[in-house]
C-alpha positions as a Markdown table, in Angstrom:
| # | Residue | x | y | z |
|---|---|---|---|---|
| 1 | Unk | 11.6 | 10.9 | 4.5 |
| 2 | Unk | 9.4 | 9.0 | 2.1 |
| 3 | Unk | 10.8 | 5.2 | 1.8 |
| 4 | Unk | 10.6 | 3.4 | -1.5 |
| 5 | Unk | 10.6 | 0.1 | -2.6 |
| 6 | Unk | 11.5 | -1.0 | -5.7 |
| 7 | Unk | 11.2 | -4.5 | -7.3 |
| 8 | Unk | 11.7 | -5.1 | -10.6 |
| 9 | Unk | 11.3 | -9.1 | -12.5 |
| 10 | Unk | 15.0 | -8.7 | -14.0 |
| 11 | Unk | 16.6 | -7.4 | -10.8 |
| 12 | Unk | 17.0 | -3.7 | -12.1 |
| 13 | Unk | 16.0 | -0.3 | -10.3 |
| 14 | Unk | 19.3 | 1.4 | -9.8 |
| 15 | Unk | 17.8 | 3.9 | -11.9 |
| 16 | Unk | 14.5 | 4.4 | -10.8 |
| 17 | Unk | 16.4 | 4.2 | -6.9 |
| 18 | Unk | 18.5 | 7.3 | -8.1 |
| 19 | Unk | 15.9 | 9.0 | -9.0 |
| 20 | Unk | 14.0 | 8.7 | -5.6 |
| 21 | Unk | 17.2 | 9.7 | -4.1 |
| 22 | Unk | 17.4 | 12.2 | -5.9 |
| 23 | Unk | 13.7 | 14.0 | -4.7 |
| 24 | Unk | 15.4 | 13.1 | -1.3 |
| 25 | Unk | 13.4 | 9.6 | -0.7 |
| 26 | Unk | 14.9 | 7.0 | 0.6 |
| 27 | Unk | 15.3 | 3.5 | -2.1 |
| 28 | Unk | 15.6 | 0.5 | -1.2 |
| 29 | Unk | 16.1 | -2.2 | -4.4 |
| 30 | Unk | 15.0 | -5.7 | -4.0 |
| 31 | Unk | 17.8 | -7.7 | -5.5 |
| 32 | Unk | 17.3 | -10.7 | -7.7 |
| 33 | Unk | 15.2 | -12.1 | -10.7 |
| 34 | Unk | 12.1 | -12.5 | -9.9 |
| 35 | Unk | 12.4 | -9.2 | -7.7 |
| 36 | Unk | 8.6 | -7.8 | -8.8 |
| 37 | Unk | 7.1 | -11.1 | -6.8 |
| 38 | Unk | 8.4 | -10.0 | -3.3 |
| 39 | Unk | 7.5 | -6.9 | -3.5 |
| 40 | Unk | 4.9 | -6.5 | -0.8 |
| 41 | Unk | 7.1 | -8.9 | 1.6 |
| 42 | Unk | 10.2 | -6.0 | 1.2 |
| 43 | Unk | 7.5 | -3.3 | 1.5 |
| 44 | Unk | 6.3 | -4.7 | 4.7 |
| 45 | Unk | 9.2 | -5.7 | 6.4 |
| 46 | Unk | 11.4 | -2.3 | 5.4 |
| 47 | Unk | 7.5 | -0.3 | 6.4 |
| 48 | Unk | 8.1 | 1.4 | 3.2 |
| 49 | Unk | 5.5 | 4.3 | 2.3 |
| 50 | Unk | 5.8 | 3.5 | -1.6 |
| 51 | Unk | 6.4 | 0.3 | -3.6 |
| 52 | Unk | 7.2 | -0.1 | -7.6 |
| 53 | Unk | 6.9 | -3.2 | -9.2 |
| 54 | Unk | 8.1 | -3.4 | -13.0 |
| 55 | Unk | 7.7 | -6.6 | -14.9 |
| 56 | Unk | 6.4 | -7.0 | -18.6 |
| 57 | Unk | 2.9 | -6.6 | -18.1 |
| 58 | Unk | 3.1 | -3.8 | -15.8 |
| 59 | Unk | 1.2 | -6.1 | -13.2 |
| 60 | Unk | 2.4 | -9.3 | -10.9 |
| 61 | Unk | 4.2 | -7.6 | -8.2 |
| 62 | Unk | 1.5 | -5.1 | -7.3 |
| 63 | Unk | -1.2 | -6.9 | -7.2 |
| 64 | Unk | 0.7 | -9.8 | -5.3 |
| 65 | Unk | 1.3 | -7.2 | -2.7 |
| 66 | Unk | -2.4 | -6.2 | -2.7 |
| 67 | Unk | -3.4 | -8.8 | -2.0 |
| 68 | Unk | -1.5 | -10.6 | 0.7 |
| 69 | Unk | -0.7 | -7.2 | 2.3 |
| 70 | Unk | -4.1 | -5.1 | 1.2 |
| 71 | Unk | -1.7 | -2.4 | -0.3 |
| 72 | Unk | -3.8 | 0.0 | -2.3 |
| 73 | Unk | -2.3 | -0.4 | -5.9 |
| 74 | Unk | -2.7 | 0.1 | -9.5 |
| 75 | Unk | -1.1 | -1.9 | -12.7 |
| 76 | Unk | -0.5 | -1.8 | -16.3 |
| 77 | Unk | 0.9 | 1.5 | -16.0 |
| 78 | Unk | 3.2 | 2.5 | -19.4 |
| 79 | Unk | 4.0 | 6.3 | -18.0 |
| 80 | Unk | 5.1 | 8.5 | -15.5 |
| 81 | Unk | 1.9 | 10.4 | -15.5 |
| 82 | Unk | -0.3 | 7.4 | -14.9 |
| 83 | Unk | 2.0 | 6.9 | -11.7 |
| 84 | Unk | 1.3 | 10.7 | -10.2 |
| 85 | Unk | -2.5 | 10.2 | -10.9 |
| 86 | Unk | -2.3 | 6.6 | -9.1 |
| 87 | Unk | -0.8 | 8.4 | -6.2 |
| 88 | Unk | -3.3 | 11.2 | -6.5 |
| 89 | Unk | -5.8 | 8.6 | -6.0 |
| 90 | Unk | -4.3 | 7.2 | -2.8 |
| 91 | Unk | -2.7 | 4.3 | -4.4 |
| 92 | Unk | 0.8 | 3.3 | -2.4 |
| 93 | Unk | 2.0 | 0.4 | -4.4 |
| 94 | Unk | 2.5 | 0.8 | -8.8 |
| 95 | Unk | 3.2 | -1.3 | -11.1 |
| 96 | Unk | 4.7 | -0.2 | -14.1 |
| 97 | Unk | 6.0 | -2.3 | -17.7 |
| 98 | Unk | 9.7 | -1.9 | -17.8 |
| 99 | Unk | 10.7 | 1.6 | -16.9 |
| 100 | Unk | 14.5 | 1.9 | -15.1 |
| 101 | Unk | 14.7 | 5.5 | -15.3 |
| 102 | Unk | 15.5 | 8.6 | -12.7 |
| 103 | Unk | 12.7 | 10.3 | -14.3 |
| 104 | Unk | 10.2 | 7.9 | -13.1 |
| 105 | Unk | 11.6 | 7.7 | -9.4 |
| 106 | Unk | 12.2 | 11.3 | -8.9 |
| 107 | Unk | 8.3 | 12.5 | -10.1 |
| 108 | Unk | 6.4 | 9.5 | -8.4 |
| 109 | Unk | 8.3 | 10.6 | -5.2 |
| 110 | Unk | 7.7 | 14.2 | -5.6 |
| 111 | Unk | 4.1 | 13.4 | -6.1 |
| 112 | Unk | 3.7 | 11.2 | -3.1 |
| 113 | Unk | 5.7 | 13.8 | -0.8 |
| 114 | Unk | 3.1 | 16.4 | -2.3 |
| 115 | Unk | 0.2 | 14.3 | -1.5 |
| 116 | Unk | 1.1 | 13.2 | 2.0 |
| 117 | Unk | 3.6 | 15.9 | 3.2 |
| 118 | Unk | 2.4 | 19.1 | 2.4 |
């Protein structure tokens, strides 16, 4: 079962949780503002598969987990499809502008189950 980590800058991600949930993941939602900045810590201590950081720029928490964790990742992403071809491309950790929604969840878990699972 894929495990997902979700950290967003206003403490949000139900959504984006139900969706994962919903492709049969596993979410786990980093509580609190400032969520998107401990990203990599949750994804490391929970040895989550997939992380998803959402803050206005699309950027902060992912490359925050890069780099202290060496998470492969990709930022500034404004759509669902730009988070399947970041998996495609081996990226485990994606960072997103604000996007709380099942859609998003569902099809970035799909994708990685695809990917990694088949």
């Amino acid at each position: 079962m894929i495990k997902v980590v979700i950290a967003d800058r206003m403490g949000k991600g139900q959504k984006v949780a139900a969706g994962v949930e919903e492709a049969g993941g596993t979410a786990v939602v980093v509580p609190g503002m400032g969520a998107d900045m401990r990203l990599g810590d949750v994804m490391n201590q929970e040895q989550a598969d997939m992380g998803i950081s959402f803050c206005g720029s699309g950027g902060a928490g992912a490359i925050t987990a890069s780099t202290k964790y060496g998470y492969p990742e990709r930022h500034g992403m404004r759509s669902i499809q730009e988070g399947i071809t970041a998996i495609e491309e081996g990226k485990t950790v994606l960072g997103f502008g604000f996007m709380d929604k099942p859609e998003l969840g569902k099809a970035l878990t799909e994708a990685f189950e695809k990917k990694y699972n088949q």
